[in-house]
Each structure stands twice: as structure tokens, then as C-alpha cells.
N, C-alpha and C positions, 0 to 999 in steps of 0.2 A: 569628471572623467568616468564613462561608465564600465563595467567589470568586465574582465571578459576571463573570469574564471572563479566557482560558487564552491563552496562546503558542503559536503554532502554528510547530513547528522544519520546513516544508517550505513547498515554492512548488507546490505539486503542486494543481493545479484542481481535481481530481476529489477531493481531500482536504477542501476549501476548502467545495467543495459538500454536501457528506456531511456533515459538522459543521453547517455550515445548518441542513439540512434536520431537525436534531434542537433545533436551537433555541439551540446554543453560538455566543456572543459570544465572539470572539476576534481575535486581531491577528497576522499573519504574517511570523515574521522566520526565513528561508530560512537552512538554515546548511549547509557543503558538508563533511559527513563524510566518510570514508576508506572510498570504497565497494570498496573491491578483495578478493574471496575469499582467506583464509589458505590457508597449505598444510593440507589435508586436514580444514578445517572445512566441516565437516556445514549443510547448508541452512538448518537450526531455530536453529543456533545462530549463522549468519552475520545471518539477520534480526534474532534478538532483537540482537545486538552494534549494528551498524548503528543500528537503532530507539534502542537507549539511546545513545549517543554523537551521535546528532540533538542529542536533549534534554537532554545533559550540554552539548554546545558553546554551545548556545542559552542554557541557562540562563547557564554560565561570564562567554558575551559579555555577555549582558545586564545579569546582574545583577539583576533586577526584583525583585516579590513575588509576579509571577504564573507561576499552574502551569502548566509547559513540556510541549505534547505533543510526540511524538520515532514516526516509522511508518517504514515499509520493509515493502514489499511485493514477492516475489521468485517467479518462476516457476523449477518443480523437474524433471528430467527425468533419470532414473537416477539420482541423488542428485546431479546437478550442478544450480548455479544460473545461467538462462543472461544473465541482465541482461537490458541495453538491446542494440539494433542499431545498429551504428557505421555501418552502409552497407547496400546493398539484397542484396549478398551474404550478407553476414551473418543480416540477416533472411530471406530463402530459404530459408536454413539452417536456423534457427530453426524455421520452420514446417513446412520438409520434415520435420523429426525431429518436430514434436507431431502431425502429419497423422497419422488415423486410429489415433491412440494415448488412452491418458489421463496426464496429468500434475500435479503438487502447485501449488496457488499455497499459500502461506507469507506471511503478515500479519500483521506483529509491529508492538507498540503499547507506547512507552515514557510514563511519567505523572512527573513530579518537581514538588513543592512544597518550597521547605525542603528538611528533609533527608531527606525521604520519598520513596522511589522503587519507583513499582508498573511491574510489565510484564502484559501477555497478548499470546499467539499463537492466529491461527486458523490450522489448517489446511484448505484445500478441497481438493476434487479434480473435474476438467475431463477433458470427454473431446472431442474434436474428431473431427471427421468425416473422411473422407479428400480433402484437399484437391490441384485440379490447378494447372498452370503456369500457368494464365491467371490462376488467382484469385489466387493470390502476386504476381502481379504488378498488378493490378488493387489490390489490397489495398494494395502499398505504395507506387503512384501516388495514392493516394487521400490522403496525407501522414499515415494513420492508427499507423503503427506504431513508427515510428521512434523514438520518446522513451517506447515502453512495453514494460511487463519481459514479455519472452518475445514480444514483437513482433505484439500484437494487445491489443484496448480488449476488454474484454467488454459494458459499455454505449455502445459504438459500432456501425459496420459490422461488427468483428472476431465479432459475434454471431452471425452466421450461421455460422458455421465449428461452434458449439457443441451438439453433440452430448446433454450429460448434462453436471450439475453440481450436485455432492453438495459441500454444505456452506452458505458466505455469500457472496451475489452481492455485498453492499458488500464485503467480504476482497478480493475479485477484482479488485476496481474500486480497490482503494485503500487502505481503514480498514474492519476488522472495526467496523459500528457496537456489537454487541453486548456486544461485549467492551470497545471503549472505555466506551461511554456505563456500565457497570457499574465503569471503574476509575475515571472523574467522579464519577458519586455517591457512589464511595468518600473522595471529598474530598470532598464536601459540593456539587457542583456540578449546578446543577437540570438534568435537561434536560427536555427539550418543555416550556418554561416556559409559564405559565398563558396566554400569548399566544396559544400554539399548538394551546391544548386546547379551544378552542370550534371 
């Protein structure tokens, strides 16, 4: 019988909404993985880790029957990944170093049913403009940044900064839809159910 309702391993809004908008029914149970970079692990492989260890703890705690989705979405800058901003320093930082560059977002997507466990990654690439002091600071009085990876929204105010961007605007924002919604109906999980098709 196949599911017609998933786990979702984050508390992440903008995750929450994207699954919606495809038609997935699911329930949120936020689990606090070991987000700290290894020594000299590689960007590709700190997301996928991260991403499954979502949905390995989630499933572990739970227990259920339903299939656990597990994301991490990470911005890339010279092969470093720079997370969240602990404070407005930090985010200054942050943005002085993507200002009038391009950089990697990285969106990795963990799937566990049973004893099946799928992954995919997108990778995008983001270019920003040359950004000044006023707007880093305007940016992160606006309470926009602080709680996202590389210290700007792309489906917020952070969009004006953006330049050029080669790849998937949902990756950016949160969940490669593509790549999920294809590791779903790899388990049998409909999406844009017949609700959403008229």
C-alpha cells in the first residue's frame, strides 16, 4: 500500500510551504542534527550527511510507518560552507564576501521508508550583485537574515541582491522540489494529487 502521508525531519517554514504547494500531506517533527562542518569535509558531502542524519533521527525517535523526509540546504563560498549568522557581524561578513561574486547553494534531500533510503542533491549557482554598507545593514535590520544559510532569503527582500541564478529557485529557498517530488513517487507517493489538478 503506498503512503499517502510523510514525516517531515525540520521546522523550516519555507520547507513546510514547498511540500504544500505540491500537494504532500505531512506532519512535522523537527529533530536537531549535528550541524557542525568535519575537518576537511567537502560542501556535497556535509549536506548529503546532515540531510540523512535528519531522517535517520526522526525516523529512530519516532518509530512510525511513515516515510521520513531529512533536507539541509547550505551556501558555498570557495569550498567553505558558511551556515547561519550568529550576529550582525557575522552576517556583514557573510555578505561582504558573496557581494559581486557568484557562489554554490547545495540542497540535499534524505527520503527513508523501512529499510529504504534514497537521497538527491541539487546544486545551484547564485550570483549577487555588488552590494553596499547601507544595504547590509538595512538587510539585517529588516530581521531577514539571521536564521538563513549564507545570510539572505532568495524568496524574500534578500532578492534584490540577485544578480543571475543558474539552477532551482526552490534548492535556494529550501527543498529541491524536483528532485524530491521524483524521490516520492519513487515510493509510490502521489504528488499534485487529483485535488490539485483541476
Amino acid at each position: 500500500m503506498n503512503p499517502s502521508r510523510i514525516l517531515l525531519a525540520s521546522a523550516s517554514p519555507r520547507r513546510r510551504e514547498l511540500l504544500a504547494q505540491i500537494g504532500i500531506d505531512f506532519e512535522v517533527f523537527a529533530v536537531a542534527a549535528d550541524e557542525t562542518p568535519r575537518p576537511n569535509e567537502l560542501p556535497e558531502h556535509y549536506v548529503r550527511r546532515v540531510a540523512a542524519e535528519k531522517s535517520q533521527l526522526a525516523m529512530a525517535i519516532r518509530g512510525d510507518r511513515l516515510p521520513v523526509l531529512g533536507a539541509d540546504t547550505e551556501v558555498s563560498l570557495d569550498g567553505e560552507v558558511l551556515g547561519k549568522p550568529s550576529d550582525f557581524a557575522h552576517a556583514r561578513e557573510m555578505l561582504l564576501r558573496l557581494s559581486g561574486r557568484e557562489h554554490q547553494v547545495l540542497s540535499a534531500v534524505s527520503l527513508r521508508w523501512g529499510e529504504e533510503h534514497r537521497e538527491a542533491l541539487n546544486l545551484s549557482r547564485v550570483k549577487f550583485r555588488r552590494l553596499t554598507e547601507a544595504e547590509i545593514v538595512a538587510y539585517w535590520d529588516s530581521g531577514e537574515p539571521w536564521d538563513k544559510a549564507g545570510a539572505y532569503a532568495i524568496q524574500g527582500r534578500g532578492a534584490v541582491f540577485i544578480e543571475h541564478l543558474s539552477g532551482s529557485f526552490s534548492a535556494v529557498m529550501g527543498l529541491p522540489i524536483y528532485e524530491t517530488a521524483g524521490l516520492l513517487q519513487g515510493f509510490g507517493i502521489e504528488v499534485l494529487p487529483a485535488s490539485l489538478k483541476r
